[in-house]
C-alpha positions as CSV (number, residue, x, y, z in Angstrom):
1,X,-6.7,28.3,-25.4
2,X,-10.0,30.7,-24.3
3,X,-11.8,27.3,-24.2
4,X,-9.3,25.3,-21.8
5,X,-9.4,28.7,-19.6
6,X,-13.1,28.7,-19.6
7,X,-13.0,24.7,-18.8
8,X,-10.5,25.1,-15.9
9,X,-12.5,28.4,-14.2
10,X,-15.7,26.3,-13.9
11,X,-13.2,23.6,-13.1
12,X,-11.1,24.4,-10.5
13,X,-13.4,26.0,-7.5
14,X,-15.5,23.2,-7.9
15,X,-12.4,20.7,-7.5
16,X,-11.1,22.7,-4.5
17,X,-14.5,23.4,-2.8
18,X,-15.0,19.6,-3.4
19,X,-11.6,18.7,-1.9
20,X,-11.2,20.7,1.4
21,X,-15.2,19.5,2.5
22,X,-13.8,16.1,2.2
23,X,-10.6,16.4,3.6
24,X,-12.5,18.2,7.1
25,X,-15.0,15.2,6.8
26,X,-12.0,12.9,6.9
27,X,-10.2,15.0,9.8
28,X,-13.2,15.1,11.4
29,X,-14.2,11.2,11.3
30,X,-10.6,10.7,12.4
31,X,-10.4,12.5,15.9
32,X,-14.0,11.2,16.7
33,X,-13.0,8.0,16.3
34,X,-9.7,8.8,18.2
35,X,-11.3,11.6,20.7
36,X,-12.1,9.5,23.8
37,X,-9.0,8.1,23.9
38,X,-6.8,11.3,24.1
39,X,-9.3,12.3,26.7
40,X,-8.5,9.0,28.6
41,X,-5.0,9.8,28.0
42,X,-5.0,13.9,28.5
43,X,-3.6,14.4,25.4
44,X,-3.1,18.1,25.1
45,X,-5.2,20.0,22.4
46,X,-1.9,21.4,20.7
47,X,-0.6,18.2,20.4
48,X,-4.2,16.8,18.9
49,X,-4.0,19.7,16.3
50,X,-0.1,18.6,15.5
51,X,-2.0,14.9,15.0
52,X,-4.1,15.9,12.8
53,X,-1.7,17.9,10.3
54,X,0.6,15.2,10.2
55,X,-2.8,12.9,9.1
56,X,-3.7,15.9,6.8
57,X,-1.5,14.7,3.5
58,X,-3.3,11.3,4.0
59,X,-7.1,12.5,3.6
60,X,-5.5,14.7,0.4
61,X,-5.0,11.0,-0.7
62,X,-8.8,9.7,0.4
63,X,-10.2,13.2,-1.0
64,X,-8.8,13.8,-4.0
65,X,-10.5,11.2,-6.3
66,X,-14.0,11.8,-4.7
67,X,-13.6,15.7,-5.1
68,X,-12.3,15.1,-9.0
69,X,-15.5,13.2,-9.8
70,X,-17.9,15.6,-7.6
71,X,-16.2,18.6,-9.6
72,X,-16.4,17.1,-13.0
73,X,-20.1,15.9,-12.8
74,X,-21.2,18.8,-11.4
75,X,-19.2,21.4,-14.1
76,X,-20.7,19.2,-17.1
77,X,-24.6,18.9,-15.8
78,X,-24.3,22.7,-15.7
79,X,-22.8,23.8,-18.8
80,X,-24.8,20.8,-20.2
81,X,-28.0,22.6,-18.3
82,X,-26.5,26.1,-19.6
83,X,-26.8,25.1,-22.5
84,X,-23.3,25.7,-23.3
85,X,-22.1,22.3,-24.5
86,X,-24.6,22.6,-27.4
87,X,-23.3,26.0,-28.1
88,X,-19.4,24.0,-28.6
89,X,-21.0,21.4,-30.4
90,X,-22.5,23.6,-33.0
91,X,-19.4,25.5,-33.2
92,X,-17.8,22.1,-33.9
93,X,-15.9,21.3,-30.8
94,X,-16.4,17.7,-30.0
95,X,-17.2,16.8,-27.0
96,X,-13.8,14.6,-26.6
97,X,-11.8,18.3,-27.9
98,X,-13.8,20.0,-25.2
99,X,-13.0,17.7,-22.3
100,X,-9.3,17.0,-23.4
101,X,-7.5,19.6,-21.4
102,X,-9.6,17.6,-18.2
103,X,-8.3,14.4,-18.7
104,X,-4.5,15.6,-19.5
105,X,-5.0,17.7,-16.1
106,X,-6.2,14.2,-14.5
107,X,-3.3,11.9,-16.4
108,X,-0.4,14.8,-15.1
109,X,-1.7,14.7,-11.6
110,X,-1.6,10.8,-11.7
111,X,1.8,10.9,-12.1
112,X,2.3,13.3,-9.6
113,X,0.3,10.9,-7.2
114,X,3.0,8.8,-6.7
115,X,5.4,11.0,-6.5
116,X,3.7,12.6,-3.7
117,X,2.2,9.8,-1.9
118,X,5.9,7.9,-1.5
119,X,8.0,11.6,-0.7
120,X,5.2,13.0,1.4
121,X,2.3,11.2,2.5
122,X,4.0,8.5,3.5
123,X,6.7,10.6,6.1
124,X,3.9,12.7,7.6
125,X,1.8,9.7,8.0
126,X,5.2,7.5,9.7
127,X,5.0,10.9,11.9
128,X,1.4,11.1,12.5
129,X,1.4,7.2,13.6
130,X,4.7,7.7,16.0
131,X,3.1,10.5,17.7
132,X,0.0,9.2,17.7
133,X,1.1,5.9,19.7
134,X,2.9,7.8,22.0
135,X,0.4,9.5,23.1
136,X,-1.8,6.8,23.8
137,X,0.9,4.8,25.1
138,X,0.7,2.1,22.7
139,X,4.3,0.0,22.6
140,X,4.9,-2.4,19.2
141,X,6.7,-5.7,20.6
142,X,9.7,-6.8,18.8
143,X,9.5,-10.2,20.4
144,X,8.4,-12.8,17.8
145,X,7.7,-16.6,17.6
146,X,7.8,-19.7,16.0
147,X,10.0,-18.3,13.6
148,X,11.5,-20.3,10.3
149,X,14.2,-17.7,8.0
150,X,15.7,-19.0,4.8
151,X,19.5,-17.6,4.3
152,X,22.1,-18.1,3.1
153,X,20.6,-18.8,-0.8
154,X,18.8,-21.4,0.9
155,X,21.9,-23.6,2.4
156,X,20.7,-22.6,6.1
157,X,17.1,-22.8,7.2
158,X,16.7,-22.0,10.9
159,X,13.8,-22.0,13.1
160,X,13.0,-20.9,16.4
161,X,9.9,-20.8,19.1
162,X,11.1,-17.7,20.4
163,X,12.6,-14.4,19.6
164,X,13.8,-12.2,22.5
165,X,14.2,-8.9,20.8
166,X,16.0,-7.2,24.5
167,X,18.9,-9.1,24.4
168,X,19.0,-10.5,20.7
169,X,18.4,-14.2,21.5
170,X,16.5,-16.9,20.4
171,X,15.1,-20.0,22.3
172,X,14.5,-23.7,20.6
173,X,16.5,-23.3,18.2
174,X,16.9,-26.2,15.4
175,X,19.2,-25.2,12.3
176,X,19.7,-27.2,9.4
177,X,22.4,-27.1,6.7
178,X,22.2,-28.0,3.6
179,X,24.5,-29.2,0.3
180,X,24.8,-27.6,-2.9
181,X,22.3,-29.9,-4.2
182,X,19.7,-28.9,-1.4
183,X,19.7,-32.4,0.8
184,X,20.4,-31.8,5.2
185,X,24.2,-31.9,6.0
186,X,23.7,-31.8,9.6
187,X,20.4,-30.6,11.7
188,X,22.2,-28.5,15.0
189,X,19.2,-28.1,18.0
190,X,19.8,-26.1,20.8
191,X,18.7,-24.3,23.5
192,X,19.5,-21.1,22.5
193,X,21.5,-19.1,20.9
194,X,22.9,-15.2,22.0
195,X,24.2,-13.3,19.4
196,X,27.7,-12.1,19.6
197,X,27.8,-8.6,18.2
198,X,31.8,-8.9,18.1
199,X,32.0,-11.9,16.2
200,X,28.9,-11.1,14.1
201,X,27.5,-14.9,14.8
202,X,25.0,-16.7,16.5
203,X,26.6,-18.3,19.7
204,X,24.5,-21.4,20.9
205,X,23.9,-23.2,23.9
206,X,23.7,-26.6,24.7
207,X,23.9,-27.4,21.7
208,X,24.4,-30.9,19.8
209,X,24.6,-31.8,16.2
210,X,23.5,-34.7,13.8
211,X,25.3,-35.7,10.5
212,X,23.9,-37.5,7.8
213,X,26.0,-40.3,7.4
214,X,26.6,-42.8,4.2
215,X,24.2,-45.0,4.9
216,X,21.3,-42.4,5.7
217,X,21.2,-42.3,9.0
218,X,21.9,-39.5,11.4
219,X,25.0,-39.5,13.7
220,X,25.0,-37.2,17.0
221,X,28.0,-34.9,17.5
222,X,29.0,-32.3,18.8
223,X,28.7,-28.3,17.6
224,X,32.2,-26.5,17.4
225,X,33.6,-22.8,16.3
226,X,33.6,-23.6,12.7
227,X,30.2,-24.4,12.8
228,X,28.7,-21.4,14.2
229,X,31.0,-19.3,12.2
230,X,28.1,-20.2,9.5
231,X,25.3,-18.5,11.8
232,X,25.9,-14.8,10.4
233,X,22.0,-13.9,10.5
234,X,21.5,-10.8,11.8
235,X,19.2,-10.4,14.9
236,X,17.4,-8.0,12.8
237,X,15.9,-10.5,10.4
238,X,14.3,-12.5,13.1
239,X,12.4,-9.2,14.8
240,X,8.8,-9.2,13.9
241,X,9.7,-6.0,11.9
242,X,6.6,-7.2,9.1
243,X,5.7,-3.6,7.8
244,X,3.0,-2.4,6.0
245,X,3.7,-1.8,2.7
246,X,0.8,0.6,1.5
247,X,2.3,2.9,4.6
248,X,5.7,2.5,3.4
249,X,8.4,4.3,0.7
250,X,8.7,2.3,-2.8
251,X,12.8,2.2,-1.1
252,X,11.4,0.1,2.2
253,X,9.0,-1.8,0.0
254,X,11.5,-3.0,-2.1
255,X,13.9,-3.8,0.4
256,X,11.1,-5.4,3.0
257,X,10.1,-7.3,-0.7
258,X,13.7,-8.8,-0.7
259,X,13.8,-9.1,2.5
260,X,10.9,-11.5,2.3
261,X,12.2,-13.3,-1.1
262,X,16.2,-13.7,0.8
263,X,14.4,-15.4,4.0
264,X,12.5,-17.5,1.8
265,X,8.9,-16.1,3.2
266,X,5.7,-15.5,1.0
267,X,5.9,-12.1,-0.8
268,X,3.1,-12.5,-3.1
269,X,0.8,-9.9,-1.0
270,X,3.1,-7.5,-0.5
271,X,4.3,-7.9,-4.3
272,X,1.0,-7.1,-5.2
273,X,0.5,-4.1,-2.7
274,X,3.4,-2.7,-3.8
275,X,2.6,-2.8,-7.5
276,X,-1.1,-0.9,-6.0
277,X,1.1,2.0,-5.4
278,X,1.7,2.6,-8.8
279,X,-1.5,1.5,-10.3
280,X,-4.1,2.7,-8.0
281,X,-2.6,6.5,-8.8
282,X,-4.7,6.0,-12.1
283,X,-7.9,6.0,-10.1
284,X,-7.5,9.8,-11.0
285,X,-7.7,9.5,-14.3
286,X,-10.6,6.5,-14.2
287,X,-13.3,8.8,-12.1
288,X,-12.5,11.6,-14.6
289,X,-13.2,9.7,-17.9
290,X,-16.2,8.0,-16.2
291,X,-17.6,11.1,-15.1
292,X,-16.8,12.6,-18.6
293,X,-18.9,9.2,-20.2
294,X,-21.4,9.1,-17.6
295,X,-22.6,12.4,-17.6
296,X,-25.9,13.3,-19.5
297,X,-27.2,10.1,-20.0
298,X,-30.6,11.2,-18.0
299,X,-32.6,13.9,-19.0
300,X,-34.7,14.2,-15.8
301,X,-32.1,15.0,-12.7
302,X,-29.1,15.2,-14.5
303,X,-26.4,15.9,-11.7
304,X,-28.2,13.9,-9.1
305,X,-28.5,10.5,-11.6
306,X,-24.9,11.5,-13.2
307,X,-23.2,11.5,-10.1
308,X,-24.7,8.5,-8.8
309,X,-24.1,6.6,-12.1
310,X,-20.4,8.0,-11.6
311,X,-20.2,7.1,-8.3
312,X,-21.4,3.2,-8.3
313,X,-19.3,3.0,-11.5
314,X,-16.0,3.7,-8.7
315,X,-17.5,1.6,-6.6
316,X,-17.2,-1.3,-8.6
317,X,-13.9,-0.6,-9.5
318,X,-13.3,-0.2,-5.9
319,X,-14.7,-3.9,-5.2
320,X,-13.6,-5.7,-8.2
321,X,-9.6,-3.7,-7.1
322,X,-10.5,-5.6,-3.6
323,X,-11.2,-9.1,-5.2
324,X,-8.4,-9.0,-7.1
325,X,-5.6,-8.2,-4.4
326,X,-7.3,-10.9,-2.9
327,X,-6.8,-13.5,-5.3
328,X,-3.3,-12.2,-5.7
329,X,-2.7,-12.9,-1.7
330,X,-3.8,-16.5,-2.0
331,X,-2.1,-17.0,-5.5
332,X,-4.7,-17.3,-8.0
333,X,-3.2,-14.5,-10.0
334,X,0.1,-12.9,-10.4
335,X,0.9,-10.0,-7.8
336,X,1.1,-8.0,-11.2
337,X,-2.4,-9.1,-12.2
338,X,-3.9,-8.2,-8.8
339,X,-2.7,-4.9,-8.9
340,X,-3.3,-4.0,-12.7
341,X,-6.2,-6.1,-13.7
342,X,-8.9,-3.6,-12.5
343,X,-7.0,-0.6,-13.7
344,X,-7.0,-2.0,-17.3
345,X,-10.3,-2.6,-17.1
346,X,-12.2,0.3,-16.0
347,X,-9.6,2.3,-18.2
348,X,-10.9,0.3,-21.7
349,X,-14.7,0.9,-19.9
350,X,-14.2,4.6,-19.4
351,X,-12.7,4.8,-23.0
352,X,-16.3,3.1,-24.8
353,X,-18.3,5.0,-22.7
354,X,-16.0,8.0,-23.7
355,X,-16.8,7.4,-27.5
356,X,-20.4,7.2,-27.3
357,X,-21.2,10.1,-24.9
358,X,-23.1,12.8,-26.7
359,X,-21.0,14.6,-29.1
C-alpha cells in the first residue's frame, strides 16, 4: 500500500499539472481560431467565456491522454534518475508490481471515459455548438435534395429532387411499390406531394400511376385514396437531419444507425464511428503501457528520448486508427474491424514492450 501511495503522489500533480496546460492550450487555440469572428459579430465577452466552458469538457477529452503520457514518462525518468526504481528492484519489486496500480488507474478511467464522454461531453458540447452558431448567426438548412428513402421493409422506395422542410413537401416525386418477392407493382410520379399531418400521409399532386401488367409492360392509371394511404413516411425522414455521430449520445447513434439501416442508406461509417466511441476510450490505457515499456530505453536524455519514443508510438496508433476508419467507410473491412483493429494492436505491442522493459 506505502508503495501505490508513493506511486500516486509522484503521479498525480504531474497528471494534473499536465492536464490543465493542455486543456488552456486547447481553450486558447479555440477562441483564436474563433476570435475575429465574435468581433465581427460583437459577441459579448460574458457570453465568449459561457462558450468556452461549455467547450471545456471537450478539451478534458483532447487533454487527457496527452497529459497521462507526459505524467507517466516524466515520474518514471525521475525515479529511474533517483535512483529509486533500482532501490524496488533490489528490494524485489518487479517493475510490472511497481507500475500495476498505474495501469489499473488507466483501465478504471477507461471505463469511465465513456461514461463521461456520452452523459457529459457530448450535452455541453450540443450546448457549446448551439450557442456558438447563434452567435455567429450561422442557420443549418433543413431543405434537402435528390433524395431516395427505403421503407416500409423495402416494399416502398421513394425518391425526390427536392425537400421543402417549411412546409413538409417534396417536389419530383417518383414512388415505387414493390411485391413480397421485391419486383415494381406500380411506379406513381408526381409533382409533389404535401403531407397531411391529420391523415398522417403523403398527399400528391398531379399525380399518375403505372402498373405492371401480365405481359410486362406498364399500364398508365390513375393514383386514388387507397394508394396514398401507403405513403405514411414521416416528413422527418426526408430532412437532411445526417448527424454526426462522434458528437452524438450512444441513444441518437443507435437510433440515427437504424435510422440509416430502415431507409435503406449506407451505415457502414457511422457503424464504425460509433463502435470508435467505445474503443478509442482505451487510448488511456495504450499511452500508459507504452510509456511504462518505452521508458528507459536511452541512457543519454532519458525523459527527452522517452517521451518522444512515447509520443511517435501514439502517433502511429493515431494514423494506423485513421486508415482503418477509412477502410471501414469504403468497405474493405467490417465497421467492427475499423474501430477495434488498432486498439488490439497497439494493446498486444504495449504488452511485449511491457515484458521486456527493465526489470
Amino acid at each position: 500500500m506505502k508503495l501505490v501511495t508513493y506511486i500516486f503522489k509522484n503521479y498525480f500533480p504531474l497528471l494534473f499539472g499536465a492536464l490543465a496546460l493542455f486543456v488552456i492550450g486547447f481553450e486558447i487555440v479555440d477562441l483564436f481560431m474563433n476570435i475575429w469572428k465574435y468581433i465581427f459579430n460583437n459577441v459579448p465577452v460574458k457570453t465568449v467565456l459561457q462558450i468556452l466552458i461549455y467547450y471545456l469538457p471537450k478539451t478534458l477529452t483532447f487533454a487527457l491522454p496527452l497529459a497521462m503520457l507526459f505524467a507517466t514518462c516524466y515520474m518514471l525518468c525521475i525515479l529511474s534518475s533517483q535512483n529509486e526504481l533500482v532501490a524496488l528492484f533490489a528490494s524485489g519489486v518487479s517493475y510490472f508490481k511497481a507500475m500495476l496500480p498505474l495501469i489499473v488507474f488507466a483501465f478504471v478511467l477507461t471505463q469511465g471515459y465513456v461514461i463521461f464522454e456520452d452523459k457529459v461531453v457530448v450535452p455541453c458540447y450540443k450546448l457549446y455548438s448551439e450557442l456558438k452558431d447563434a452567435c455567429l448567426h450561422i442557420e443549418h438548412d433543413s431543405n434537402n435534395s435528390n433524395i431516395v428513402i427505403r421503407s416500409d421493409n423495402g416494399k416502398i422506395i421513394y425518391k425526390a429532387d427536392l425537400y421543402e422542410d417549411a412546409a413538409s413537401r417534396l417536389h419530383g416525386v417518383l414512388i415505387i411499390v414493390r411485391n413480397d418477392d421485391g419486383g415494381a407493382n406500380s411506379i406513381i410520379k408526381a409533382n409533389s406531394a404535401l403531407w397531411n399531418e391529420n391523415e398522417n400521409r403523403w398527399i400528391l399532386s398531379s399525380s399518375v400511376k403505372y402498373v405492371l401488367s401480365e405481359n410486362k409492360e406498364l399500364k398508365k392509371t390513375y393514383v386514388n385514396s387507397d394508394d396514398e394511404k401507403l405513403f405514411t413516411e414521416p416528413p422527418v425522414t426526408f430532412k437532411n437531419n445526417k448527424i454526426d455521430i462522434e458528437t452524438a449520445t450512444i441513444k441518437e447513434s443507435k437510433e440515427f444507425i437504424n435510422y440509416l439501416k430502415r431507409t435503406g442508406l449506407p451505415s457502414g461509417e457511422a457503424l464504425s464511428v460509433y463502435y470508435k466511441k467505445f474503443s478509442f476510450s482505451f487510448v488511456l490505457l495504450i499511452v500508459t503501457l507504452l510509456a511504462i515499456g518505452l521508458s528507459g530505453k536511452s541512457r543519454r536524455n532519458v525523459i527527452i528520448i522517452s517521451m518522444m519514443l512515447s509520443l511517435a508510438s501514439s502517433v502511429l496508433f493515431y494514423v494506423l486508427q485513421m486508415v482503418t476508419m477509412l477502410l471501414a467507410k469504403f468497405g474493405f473491412v467490417t465497421p467492427i474491424a475499423g474501430a477495434w483493429f488498432p486498439v488490439v494492436v497497439f494493446l498486444i505491442i504495449s504488452v511485449v514492450l511491457l515484458r521486456n522493459s527493465k526489470t
